[in-house]
C-alpha positions in Angstrom: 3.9 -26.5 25.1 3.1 -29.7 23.0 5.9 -31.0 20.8 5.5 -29.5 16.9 7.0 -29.8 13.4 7.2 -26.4 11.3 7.8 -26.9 7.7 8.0 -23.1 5.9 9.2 -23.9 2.7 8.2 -21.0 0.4 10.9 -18.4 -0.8 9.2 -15.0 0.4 10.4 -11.8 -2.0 8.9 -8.4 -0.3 8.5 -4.9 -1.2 8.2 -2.5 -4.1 9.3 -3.4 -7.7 9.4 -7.2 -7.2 7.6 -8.2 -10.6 10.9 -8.0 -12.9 12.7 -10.6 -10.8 9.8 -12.9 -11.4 10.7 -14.5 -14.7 14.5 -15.3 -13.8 13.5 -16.7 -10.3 11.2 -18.9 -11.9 13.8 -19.8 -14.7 16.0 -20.4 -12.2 14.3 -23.1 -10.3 13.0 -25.0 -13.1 10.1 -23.7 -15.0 9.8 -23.5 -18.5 6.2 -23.3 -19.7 4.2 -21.8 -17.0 0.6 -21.1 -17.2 -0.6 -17.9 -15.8 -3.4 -18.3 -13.1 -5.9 -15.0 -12.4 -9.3 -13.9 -11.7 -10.6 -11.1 -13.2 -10.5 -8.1 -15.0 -8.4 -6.3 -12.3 -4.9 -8.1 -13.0 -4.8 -6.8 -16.2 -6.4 -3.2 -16.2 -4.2 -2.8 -13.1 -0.4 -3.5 -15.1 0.4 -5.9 -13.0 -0.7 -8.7 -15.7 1.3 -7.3 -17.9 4.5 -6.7 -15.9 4.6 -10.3 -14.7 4.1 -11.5 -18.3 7.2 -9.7 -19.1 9.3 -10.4 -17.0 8.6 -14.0 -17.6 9.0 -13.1 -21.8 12.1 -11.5 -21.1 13.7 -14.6 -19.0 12.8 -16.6 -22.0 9.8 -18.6 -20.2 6.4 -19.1 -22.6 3.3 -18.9 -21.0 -0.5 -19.1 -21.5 -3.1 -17.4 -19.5 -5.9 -18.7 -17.6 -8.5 -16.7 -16.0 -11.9 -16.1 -15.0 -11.0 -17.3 -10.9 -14.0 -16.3 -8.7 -14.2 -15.9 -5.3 -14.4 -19.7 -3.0 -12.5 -21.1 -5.9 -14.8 -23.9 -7.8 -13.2 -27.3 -8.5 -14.8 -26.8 -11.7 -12.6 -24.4 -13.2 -9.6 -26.4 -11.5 -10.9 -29.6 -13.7 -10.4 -27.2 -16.8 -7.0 -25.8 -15.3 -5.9 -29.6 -15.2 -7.3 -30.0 -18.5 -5.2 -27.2 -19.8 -2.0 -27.9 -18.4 -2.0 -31.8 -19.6 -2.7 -30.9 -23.5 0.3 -27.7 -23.3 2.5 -29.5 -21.3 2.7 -26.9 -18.6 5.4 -27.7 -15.9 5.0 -24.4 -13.3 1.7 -22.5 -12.3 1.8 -18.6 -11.5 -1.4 -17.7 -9.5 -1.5 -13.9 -10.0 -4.1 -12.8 -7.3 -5.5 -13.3 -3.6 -6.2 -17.0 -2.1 -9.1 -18.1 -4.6 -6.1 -17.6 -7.4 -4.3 -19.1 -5.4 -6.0 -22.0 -3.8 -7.0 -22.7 -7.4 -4.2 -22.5 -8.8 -3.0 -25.6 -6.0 -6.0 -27.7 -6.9 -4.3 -27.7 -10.6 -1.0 -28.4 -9.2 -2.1 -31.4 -7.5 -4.2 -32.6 -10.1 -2.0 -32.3 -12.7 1.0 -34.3 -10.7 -1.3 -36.8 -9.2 -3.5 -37.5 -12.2 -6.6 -37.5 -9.9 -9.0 -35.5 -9.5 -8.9 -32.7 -6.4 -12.3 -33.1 -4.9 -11.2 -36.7 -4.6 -8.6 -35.4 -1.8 -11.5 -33.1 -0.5 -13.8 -35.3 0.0 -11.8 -38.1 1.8 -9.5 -36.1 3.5 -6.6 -37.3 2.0 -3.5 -35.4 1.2 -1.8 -35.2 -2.4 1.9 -36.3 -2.2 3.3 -34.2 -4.9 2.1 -30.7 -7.2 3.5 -29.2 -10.1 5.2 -26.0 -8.4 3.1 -23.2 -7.7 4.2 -19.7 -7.3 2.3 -17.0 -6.3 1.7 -12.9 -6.9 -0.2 -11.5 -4.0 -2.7 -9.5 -4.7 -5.1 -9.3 -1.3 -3.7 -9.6 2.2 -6.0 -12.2 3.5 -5.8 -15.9 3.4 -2.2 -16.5 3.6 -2.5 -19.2 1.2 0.7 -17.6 -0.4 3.0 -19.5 2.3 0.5 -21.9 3.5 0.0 -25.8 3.1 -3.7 -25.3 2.8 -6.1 -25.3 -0.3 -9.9 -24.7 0.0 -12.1 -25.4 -2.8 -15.9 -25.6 -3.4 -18.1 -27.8 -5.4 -20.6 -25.9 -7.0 -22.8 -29.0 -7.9 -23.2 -30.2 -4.1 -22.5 -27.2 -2.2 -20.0 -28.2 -0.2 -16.6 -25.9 0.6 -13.6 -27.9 2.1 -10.1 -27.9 2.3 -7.2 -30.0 1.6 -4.0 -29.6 3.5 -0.4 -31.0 2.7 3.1 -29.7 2.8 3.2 -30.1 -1.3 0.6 -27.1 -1.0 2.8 -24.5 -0.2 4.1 -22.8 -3.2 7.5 -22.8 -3.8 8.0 -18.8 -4.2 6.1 -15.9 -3.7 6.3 -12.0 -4.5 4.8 -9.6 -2.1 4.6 -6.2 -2.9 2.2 -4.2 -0.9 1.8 -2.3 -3.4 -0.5 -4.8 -5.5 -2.9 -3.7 -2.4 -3.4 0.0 -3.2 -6.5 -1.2 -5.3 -8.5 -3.4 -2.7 -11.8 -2.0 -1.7 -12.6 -1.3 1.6 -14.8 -3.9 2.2 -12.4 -6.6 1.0 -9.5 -5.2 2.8 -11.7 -5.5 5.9 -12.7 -8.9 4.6 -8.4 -9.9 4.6 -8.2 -7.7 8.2 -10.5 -10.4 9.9 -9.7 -13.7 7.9 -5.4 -12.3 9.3 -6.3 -12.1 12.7 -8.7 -15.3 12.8 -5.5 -17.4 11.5 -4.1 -17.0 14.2 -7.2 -16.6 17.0 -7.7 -20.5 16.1 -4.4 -21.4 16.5 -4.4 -19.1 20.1 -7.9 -20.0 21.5 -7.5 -23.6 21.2 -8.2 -26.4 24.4 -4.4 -28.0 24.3 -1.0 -26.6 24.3 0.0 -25.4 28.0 2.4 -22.6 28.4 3.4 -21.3 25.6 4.5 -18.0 26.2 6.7 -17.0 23.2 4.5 -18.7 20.7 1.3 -16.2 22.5 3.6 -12.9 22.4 4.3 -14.2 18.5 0.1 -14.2 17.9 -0.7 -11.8 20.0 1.8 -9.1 18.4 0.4 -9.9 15.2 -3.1 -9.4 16.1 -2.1 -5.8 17.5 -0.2 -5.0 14.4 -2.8 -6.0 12.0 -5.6 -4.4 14.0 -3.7 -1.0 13.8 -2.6 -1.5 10.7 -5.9 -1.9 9.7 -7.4 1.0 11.0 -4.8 3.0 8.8 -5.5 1.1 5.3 -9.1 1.4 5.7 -8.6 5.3 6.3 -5.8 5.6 3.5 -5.7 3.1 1.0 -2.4 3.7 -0.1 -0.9 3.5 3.3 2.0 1.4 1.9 3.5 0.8 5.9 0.4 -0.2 6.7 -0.1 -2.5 3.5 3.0 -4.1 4.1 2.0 -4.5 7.3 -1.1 -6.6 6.7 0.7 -8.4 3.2 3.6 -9.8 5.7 0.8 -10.4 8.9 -1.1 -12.6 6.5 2.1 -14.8 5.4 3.1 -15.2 9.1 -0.3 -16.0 10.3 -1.0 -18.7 8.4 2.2 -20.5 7.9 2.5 -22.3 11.4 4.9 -19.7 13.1 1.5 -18.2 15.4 0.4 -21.7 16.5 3.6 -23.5 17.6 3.2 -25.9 20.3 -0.9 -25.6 20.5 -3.2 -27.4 19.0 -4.9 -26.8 16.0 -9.4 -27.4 15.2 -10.3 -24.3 13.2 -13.6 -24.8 14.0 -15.0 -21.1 13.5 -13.6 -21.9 9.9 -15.1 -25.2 9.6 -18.3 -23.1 10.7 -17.9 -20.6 8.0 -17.2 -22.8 5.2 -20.8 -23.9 5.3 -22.4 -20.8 4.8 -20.2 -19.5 2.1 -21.0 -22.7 0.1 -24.9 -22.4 1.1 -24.7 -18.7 0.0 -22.0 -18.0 -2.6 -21.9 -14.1 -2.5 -20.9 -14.1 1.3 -17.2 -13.1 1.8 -15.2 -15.7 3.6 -13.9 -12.7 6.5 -17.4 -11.8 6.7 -18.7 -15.1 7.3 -15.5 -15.1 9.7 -16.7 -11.6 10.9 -20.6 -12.6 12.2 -19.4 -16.5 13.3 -16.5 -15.7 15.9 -17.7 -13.7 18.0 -20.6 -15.6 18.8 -18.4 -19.2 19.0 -16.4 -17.5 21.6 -19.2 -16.1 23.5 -20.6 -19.8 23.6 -17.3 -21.3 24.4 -15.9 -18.8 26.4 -16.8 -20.4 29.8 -14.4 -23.5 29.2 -10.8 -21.8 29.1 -11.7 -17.9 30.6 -8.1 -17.5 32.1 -7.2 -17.8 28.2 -9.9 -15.6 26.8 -9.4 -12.6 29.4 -5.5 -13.1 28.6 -6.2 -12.3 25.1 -8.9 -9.6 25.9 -6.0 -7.9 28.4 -3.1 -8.2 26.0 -4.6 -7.4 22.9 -7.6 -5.5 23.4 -6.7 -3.4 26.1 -9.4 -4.3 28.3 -8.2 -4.0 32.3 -7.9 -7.2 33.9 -10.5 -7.9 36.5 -8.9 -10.1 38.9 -12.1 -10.9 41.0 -14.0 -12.1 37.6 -12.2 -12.3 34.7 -15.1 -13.7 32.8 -15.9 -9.8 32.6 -12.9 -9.2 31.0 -12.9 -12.1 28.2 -16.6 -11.2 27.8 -15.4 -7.2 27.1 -13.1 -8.6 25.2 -14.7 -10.7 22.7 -17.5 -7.6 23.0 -14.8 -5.0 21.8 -13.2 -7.2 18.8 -16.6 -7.3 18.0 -17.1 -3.0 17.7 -13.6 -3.5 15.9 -15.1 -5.6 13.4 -18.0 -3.4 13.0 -15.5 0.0 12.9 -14.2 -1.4 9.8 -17.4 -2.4 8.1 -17.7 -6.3 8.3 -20.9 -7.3 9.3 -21.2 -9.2 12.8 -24.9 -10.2 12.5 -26.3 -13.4 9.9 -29.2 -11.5 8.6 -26.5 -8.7 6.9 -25.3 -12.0 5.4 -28.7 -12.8 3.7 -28.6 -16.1 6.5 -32.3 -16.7 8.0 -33.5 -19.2 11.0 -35.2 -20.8 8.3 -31.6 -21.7 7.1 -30.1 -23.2 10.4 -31.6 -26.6 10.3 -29.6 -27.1 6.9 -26.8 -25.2 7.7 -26.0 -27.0 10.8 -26.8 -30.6 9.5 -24.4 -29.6 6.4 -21.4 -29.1 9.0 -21.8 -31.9 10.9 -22.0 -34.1 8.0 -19.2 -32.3 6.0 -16.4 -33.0 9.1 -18.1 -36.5 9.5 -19.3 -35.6 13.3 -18.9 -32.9 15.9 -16.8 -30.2 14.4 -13.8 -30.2 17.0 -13.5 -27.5 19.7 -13.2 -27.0 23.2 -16.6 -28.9 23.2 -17.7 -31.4 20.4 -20.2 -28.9 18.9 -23.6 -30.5 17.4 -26.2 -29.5 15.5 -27.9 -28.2 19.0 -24.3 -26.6 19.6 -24.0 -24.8 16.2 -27.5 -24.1 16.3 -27.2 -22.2 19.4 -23.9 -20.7 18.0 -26.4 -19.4 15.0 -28.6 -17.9 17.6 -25.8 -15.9 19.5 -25.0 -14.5 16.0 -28.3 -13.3 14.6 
């Protein structure tokens, strides 16, 4: 096990009927004008808009709203959220939604306190040193940005998706109530099922960290719980064990606790982010979804004790003790069918991604990260080429 730091920060408040302690938490560590962060439509024809907004008017906090969020939050609309905050002298920022609320609303924070502009952090990969506070209402069980100390945004004008990571990112509180969930299609929830459970698979499938036993029992419990989990919110939507489930398996995945004492690359992420800049409409998870399985297959031959371990502990497959590249090859082969029993896609034509489109796509990565993205092996162009082809 490597030596670590774990910083977890944000105040977590779970479970049913949260919204009304919303305004006098947030009174009681500091705000006082708060801008309201959301996407669209749904936050409001939902309630839940309009339960957080009074139980901030009720604890004697003004507010204005700011919406219109869309999915891989755009840097523009975080220039106007900056904007925005500087001429009504906000001082607290209330993302009501999933991670592009979220992840938006964190590109303001940091703009605001810094006075520069986000993409300049993106860009260089430079981390902001102080944020206006951000708290958070989760809406999707996905990105786990609601306890994280990451931010991803895009730029729309050069196509480019990339993220910015510091301890000011995580937001100082946030309010999980599973049942904020009930509404998610199926597709999306699939969409947070795979981005949960990929959290953590970079932090376990990574070349460094030794034995690490409890931090592997930690990832590989959550895997199995959000895998079940999953099966039962897809089937009933408003599961609410299996909600809350998913809600608290997204926190814990990507705060730090599933990767103590490893290492951590994220390259299938890394990989991802390029196409869902190239292509907009594609769904982080199902980028996720098509990309992973194929990186493991092509990098499964360099650590296949670790890869059978998780095929054996989390997907059930028997250990084969004369060749356990069978088993981490069944393994990667039966999250695969998992993926594809939930309805994500797993090949890059049901993304709308060509051959004609590799060239670009690959040269875009490897210029983004400034070289080989980091993995068990430096992977190219000709290595995320050949990752492309394993996933058509």
């Amino acid at each position: 096990m490597l030596n670590f730091t774990i910083h977890t920060t944000t105040e977590i408040i779970f479970g049913r009927g949260i919204e009304e302690q919303i305004g006098p938490k947030l009174k009681e560590i500091g705000a006082h004008r708060v801008l309201v962060h959301f996407g669209g439509s749904s936050a409001r024809s939902s309630g839940l808009l309009d339960r957080v907004e009074q139980s901030l008017f009720h604890a004697g906090l003004s507010f204005i709203e700011f919406g219109g969020v869309e999915p891989n939050p755009k840097v523009s609309m975080v220039r106007k959220g900056i904007a925005l905050c500087q001429r009504e002298g906000i001082d607290f920022i209330l993302a009501v939604g999933g991670g592009s609320v979220i992840d938006s609303a964190k590109g303001i924070g940091m703009g605001v306190a810094t006075g520069r502009d986000p993409w300049e952090f993106a860009s260089t990969g430079t981390a902001p040193d102080k944020t206006l506070p951000v708290a958070t209402v989760l809406t999707l069980a996905a990105s786990g940005s609601e306890s994280s100390n990451s931010c991803v945004l895009t730029n729309e004008e050069t196509r480019e998706k990339r993220g910015i990571t510091s301890q000011t990112n995580r937001p100082r509180i946030s309010f999980l109530n599973p049942e904020n969930t009930f509404s998610v299609s199926k597709f999306q929830t699939g969409c947070g099922i795979v981005d949960i459970m990929m959290h953590t698979l970079e932090r376990y499938l990574t070349p460094a960290g030794g034995e690490s036993d409890i931090t592997d029992r930690i990832a590989e419990g959550l895997m199995i719980a959000t895998r079940d989990a999953g099966r039962r919110a897809i089937a009933d939507p408003n599961d609410y064990e299996a909600r809350a489930t998913l809600m608290w398996a997204g926190s814990i995945s990507h705060n730090d606790y599933t990767g103590c004492g490893r290492t951590r690359l994220f390259p299938v992420h890394k990989l991802e982010h390029e196409l869902s800049a190239f292509r907009d409409e594609i769904a982080h998870g199902a980028g996720l979804s098509v990309l992973f399985p194929a990186w493991a297959m092509y990098e499964m031959k360099n650590d296949i004790p670790r890869f059978a371990q998780l095929a054996n502990r989390v997907f059930g497959v028997e250990m084969d003790f004369t060749c356990p590249e069978r088993t981490a090859r069944e393994g990667i082969l039966t999250m695969k069918r998992f993926f594809e029993e939930i309805g994500m896609p797993v090949h890059l034509p049901q993304l709308g991604i060509k051959p004609a489109d590799y060239e670009t796509l690959a040269g875009n990565t490897v210029r983004t990260v400034n070289g080989p993205v980091k993995s068990y092996t430096p992977l190219d162009k000709d290595a995320i080429l050949a990752i492309y082809r394993l996933a058509e």
